[in-house]
Structures are given as structure tokens and as C-alpha cells.
C-alpha positions in Angstrom: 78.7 74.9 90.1 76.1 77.4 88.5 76.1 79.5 92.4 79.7 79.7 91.6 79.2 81.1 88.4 76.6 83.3 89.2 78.6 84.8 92.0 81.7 85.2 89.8 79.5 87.1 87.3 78.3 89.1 89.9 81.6 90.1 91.6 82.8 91.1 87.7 79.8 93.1 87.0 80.3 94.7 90.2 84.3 95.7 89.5 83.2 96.5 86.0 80.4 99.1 87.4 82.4 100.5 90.3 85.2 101.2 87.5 82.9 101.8 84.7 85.0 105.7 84.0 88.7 103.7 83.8 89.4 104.1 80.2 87.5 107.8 79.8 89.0 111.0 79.7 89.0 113.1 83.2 86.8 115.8 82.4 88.2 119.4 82.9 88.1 120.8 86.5 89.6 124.5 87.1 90.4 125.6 90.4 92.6 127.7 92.3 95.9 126.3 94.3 96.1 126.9 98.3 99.2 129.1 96.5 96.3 131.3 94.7 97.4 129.7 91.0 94.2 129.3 88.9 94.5 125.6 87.5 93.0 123.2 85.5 93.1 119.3 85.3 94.0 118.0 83.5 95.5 119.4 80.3 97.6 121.4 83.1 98.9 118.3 84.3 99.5 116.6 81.1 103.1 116.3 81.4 103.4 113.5 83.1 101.1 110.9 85.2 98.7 112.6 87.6 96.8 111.4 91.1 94.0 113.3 91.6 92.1 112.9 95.1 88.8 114.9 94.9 86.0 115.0 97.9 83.4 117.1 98.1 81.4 116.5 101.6 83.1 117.5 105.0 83.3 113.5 106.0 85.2 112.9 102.4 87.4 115.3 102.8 88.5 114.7 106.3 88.8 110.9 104.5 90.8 112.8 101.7 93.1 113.6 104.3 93.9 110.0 104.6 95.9 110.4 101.4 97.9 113.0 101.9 101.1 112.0 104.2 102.0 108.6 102.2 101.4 110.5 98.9 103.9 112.8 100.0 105.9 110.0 101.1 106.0 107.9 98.0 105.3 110.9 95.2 106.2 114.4 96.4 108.9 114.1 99.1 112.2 114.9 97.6 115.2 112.0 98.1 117.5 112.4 100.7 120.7 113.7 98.6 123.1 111.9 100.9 121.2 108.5 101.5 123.3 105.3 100.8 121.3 104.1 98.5 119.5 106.9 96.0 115.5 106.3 96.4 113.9 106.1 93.2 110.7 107.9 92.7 107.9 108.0 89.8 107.9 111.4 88.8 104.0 112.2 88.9 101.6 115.3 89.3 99.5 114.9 92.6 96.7 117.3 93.2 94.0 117.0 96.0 90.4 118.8 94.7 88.0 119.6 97.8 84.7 120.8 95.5 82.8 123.7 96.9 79.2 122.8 95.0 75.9 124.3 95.6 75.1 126.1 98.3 78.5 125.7 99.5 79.9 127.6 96.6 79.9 131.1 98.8 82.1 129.3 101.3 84.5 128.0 99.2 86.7 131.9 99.6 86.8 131.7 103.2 87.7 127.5 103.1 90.4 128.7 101.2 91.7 131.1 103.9 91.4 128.3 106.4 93.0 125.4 104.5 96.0 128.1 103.8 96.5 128.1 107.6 95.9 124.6 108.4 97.5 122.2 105.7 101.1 121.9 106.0 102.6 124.6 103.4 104.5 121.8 101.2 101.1 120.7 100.4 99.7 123.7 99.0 100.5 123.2 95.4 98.9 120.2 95.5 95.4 121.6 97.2 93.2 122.7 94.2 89.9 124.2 95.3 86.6 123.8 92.9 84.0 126.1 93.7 81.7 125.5 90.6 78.4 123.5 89.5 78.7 119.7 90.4 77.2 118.7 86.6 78.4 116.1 85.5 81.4 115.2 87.3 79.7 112.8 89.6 78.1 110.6 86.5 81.4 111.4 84.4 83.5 110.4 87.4 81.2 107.5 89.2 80.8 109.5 92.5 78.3 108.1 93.4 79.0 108.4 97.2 79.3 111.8 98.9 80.7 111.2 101.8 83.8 109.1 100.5 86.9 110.5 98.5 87.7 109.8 94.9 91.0 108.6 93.9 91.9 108.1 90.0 95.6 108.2 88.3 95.1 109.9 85.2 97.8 109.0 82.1 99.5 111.5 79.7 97.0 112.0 77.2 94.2 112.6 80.3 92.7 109.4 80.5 91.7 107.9 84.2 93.4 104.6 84.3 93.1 103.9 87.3 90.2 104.8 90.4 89.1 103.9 94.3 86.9 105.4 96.6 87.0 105.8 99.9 90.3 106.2 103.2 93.9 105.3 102.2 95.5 102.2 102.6 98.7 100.2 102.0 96.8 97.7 99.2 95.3 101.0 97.0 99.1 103.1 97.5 100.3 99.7 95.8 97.8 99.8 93.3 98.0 103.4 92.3 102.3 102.9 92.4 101.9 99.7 90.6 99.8 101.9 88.3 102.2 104.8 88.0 105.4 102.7 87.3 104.2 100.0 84.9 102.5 102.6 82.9 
């Protein structure tokens, strides 16, 4: 009985570290769109719920890229007009942040240039490039990984309810929709 308890505390100190930013306010990020729009997140985006995907290592990025298609599917995508049965879908803000920190900072122009040729076009609203000082984001965010991608679903008043690390899949889309439409 007490290895039972003692691995139950671990396993909630664990969820409680790896979430330890869910209840803070996502700090302010400007960057500019793959459509050349300067933007910030997230009192830009404080209309209504936001995903925000942010990578900033080649591997977590590529990872990022996990994200994209079934985000569009479930989020962005608009309804088929003339379906049979209308498709209900939460109305949220969705913006991917590849961060250009460091050294790579110089690169981040012609990454641009590159991602505007290679990510599908109805993505590019959505593809917000950082090119800026690291900080704090990684303490305020809990990246403590760099070569995984950061999901979080931010509320209305820019609060991070919700965050994962690491590739889609089918159990953290239900979370984050779970997220987005009991909210």
C-alpha cells in the first residue's frame, strides 16, 4: 500500500510539474504572418479561444508539422455548405510560432521566404514567425525540451488552459477539442 501511494504522488507531482504554466497568462509573442502581418499573441487573438503550436529547433518544428492537417481539419476548414448534415465547428484562433532565437535570429528573413513557398497557402495566416530573444518564454512556457513542439489552448482573457508537448495525436486533438468546447 504505501508503493502505491508513493507512486500515485509521484505520477501527480509529475502532471502537476509538466503543467506547472496551465492557469498563467501566455506571455506576449509578436511576429510576423507567412502573409507579412506583424502580430502579437495574444491580446491579438483575444477574441475568442486560441491554439497556439510554437517550436523552435528544426526536429520540433518538423514535429510541429504534425499539427497542422487535423487542426485544419477540426478548427480551420470551412463546412461543406451543401453537406447533409451541417458540421459544427468551435470557432477558435489557431496560430503555429516557429521561433528564430539566437544565432538563428539572421535566418529567420530568409525561413520566411521558404515557408511562403512550401506551406500550403491556406495555412499562412496561421504561420507566425518569432525572430527575437528566447528570455523567458521557455521558463514562462515550461519548454523545457528543444527539440519537441509546444501545444497550449489559450482562453479569452489570455490564460493557457490547456498544454502538451511533443507529435500530434488522436488522444491530445480530443483533449485540446474537449478543451475548446466545454470552455
Amino acid at each position: 500500500m504505501k508503493k502505491l501511494s508513493l507512486t500515485i504522488a509521484t505520477i501527480f507531482i509529475a502532471i502537476q510539474f509538466a503543467n506547472a504554466q496551465v492557469g498563467d497568462s501566455f506571455p506576449e509573442m509578436t511576429g510576423t504572418s507567412l502573409t507579412d502581418e506583424e502580430i502579437t499573441v495574444p491580446s491579438a487573438t483575444q477574441d475568442k479561444m486560441t491554439l497556439i503550436g510554437i517550436a523552435f529547433s528544426k526536429k520540433a518544428e518538423d514535429d510541429l508539422k504534425t499539427w497542422f492537417q487535423p487542426i485544419w481539419e477540426r478548427f480551420i476548414r470551412e463546412a461543406d455548405p451543401n453537406a447533409l448534415i451541417p458540421e459544427m465547428k468551435p470557432d477558435v484562433n489557431v496560430v503555429f510560432i516557429p521561433m528564430f532565437t539566437g544565432l538563428k535570429r539572421g535566418a529567420s528573413g530568409s525561413a520566411i521566404k521558404k515557408m511562403q513557398k512550401d506551406v500550403d497557402k491556406k495555412l499562412h495566416p496561421h504561420v507566425i514567425v518569432y525572430s527575437g530573444k528566447m528570455g523567458d518564454y521557455e521558463d514562462q512556457l515550461n519548454m523545457t525540451e528543444k527539440d519537441q513542439p509546444y501545444f497550449y489552448v489559450v482562453n479569452k482573457e489570455g490564460q493557457i488552459i490547456y498544454s502538451t508537448a511533443g507529435r500530434s495525436s488522436i488522444k491530445k486533438l480530443n483533449e485540446v477539442e474537449g478543451m475548446v468546447t466545454d470552455y
